[in-house]
C-alpha positions in Angstrom: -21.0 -19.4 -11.3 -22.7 -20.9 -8.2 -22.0 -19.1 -5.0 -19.6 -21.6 -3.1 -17.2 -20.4 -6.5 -18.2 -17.0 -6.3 -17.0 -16.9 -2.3 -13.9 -18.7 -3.0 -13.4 -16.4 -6.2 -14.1 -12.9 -4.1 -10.3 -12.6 -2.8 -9.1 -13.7 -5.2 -10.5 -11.2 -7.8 -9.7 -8.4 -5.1 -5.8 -9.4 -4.5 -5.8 -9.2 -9.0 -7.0 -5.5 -9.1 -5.3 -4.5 -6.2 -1.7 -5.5 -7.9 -3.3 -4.9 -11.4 -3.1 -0.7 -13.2 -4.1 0.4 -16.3 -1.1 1.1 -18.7 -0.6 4.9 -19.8 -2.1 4.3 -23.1 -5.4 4.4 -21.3 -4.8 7.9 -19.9 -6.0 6.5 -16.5 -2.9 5.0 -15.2 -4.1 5.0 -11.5 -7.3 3.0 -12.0 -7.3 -0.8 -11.4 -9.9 -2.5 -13.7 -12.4 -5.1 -12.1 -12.0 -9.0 -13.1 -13.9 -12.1 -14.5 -13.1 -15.7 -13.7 -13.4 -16.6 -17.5 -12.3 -20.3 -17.2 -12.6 -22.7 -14.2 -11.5 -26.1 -14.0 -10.6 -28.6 -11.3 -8.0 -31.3 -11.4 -7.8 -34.7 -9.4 -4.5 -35.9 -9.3 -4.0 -39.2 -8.5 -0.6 -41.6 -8.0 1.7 -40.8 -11.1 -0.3 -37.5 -11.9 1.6 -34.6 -13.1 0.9 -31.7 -15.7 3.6 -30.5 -18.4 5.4 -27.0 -18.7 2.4 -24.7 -20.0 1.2 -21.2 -19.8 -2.7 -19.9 -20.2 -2.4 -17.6 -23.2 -4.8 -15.1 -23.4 -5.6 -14.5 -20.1 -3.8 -11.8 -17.7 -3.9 -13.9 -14.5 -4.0 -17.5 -13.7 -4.0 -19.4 -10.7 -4.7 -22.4 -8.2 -6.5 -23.2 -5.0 -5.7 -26.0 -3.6 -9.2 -27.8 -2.3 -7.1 -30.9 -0.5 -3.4 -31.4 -1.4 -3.4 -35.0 0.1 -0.2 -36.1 0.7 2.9 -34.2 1.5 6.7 -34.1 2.3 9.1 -32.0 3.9 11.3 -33.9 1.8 9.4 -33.7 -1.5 8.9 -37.5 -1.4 5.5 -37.3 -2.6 6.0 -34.8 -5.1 3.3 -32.5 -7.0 5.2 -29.8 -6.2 4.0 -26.6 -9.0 7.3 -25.4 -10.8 7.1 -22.1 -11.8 9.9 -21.2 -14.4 11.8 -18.1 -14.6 11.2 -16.4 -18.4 14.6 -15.8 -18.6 15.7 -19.5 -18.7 19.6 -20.0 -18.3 20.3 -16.2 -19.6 21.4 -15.0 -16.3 24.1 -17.7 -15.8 25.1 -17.7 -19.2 26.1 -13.9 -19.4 28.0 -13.9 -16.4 28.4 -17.6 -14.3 31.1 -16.0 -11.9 28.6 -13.3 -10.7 25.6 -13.3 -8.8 22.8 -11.1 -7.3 23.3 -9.6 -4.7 19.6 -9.1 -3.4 18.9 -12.5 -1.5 15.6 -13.0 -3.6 17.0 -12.9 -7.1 19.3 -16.0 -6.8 17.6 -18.4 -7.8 17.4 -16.5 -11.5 17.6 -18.6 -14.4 15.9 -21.6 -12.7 12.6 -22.7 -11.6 10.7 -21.7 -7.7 9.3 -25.2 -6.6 5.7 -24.7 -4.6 4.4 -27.1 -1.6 0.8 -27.0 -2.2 -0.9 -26.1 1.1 -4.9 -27.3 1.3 -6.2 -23.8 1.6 -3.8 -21.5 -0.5 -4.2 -19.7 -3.7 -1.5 -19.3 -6.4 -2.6 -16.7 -8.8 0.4 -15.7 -11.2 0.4 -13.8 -14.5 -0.8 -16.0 -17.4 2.4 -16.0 -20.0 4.4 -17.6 -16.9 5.0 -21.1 -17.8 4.6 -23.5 -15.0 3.8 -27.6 -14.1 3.2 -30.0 -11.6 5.8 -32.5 -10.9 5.0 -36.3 -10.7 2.7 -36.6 -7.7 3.3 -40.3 -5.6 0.4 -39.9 -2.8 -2.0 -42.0 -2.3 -4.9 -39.8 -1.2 -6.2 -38.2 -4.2 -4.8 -33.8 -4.6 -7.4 -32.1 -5.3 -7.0 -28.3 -6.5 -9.1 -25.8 -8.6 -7.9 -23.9 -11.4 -8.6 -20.7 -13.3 -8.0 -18.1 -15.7 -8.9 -14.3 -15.2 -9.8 -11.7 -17.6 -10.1 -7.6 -17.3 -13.7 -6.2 -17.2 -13.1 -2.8 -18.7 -15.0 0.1 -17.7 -16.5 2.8 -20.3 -13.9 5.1 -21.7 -11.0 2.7 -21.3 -11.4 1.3 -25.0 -12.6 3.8 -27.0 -15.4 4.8 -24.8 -16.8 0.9 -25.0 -19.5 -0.1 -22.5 -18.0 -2.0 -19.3 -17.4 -5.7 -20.6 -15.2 -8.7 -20.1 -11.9 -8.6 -22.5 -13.3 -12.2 -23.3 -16.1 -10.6 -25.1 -14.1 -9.7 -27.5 -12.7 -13.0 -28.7 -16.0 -14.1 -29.7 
């Protein structure tokens, strides 16, 4: 990775292990493993872009920086918006419809959060959270950077393996 990534990586890398622990199973439930960008990818969307519902399986964290969002909306009009979608689906409503939450940030359970892009920003979410991008109508290209990270584990935290990217394992 060239150093313009690895700057706009840094943060990002330190913002996963500060809100990452081990489990208990590793006996070291305080420690916060270190992290790899294992994939990168960036995305130009154009009039009429959009991306379908998906997670990232296999990877712990994912997440977006926007480079240049070109156009956008108070009122949505242009679209591109990232939809994040609660796991739980309709659940919540359908157990009880004549109740809800009474903590302010759990009302909108059982649908999806809708994200303005902001040139500048980072998203990172966990990787099994599905997500897409609605239909964006600008016509200055959006252009945003995407990526999935791993867990570098140090010795002792899989049976007293030297420190190495999860990813190694896959191969």
């Amino acid at each position: 990775m060239g150093e313009p990534l690895r700057d706009l990586f840094a943060p990002v890398l330190e913002v996963a292990k500060q809100v990452t622990t081990l489990s208990q199973r590793c006996g070291q439930s305080t420690a916060r493993p270190d992290w790899d960008v294992v994939e990168v990818w960036a995305n130009v969307q154009r009039t009429g872009g959009t991306n379908a519902a998906h997670s990232h399986p296999g990877s712990f964290w994912a997440g977006v920086y926007y480079v240049d969002v070109g156009e956008v909306s108070s009122t949505k009009e242009m679209g591109g918006e990232l939809q994040i979608y609660d796991p739980r689906g309709c659940l919540p409503r359908m157990l009880a419809p004549y109740l809800q939450y009474s903590m302010s940030e759990l009302h909108d359970a059982g649908t999806s959060i809708s994200y303005t892009p902001v040139s500048g920003q980072c998203v990172l979410f966990p990787g099994w959270l599905f997500h897409a991008v609605n239909t964006y109508h600008g016509s200055v290209p959006r252009i945003s950077v995407a990526f999935n990270l791993d867990p570098v584990l140090a010795p002792g935290m899989m049976n007293g393996a030297q420190k190495h990217s999860v990813s190694e394992y896959r191969r």
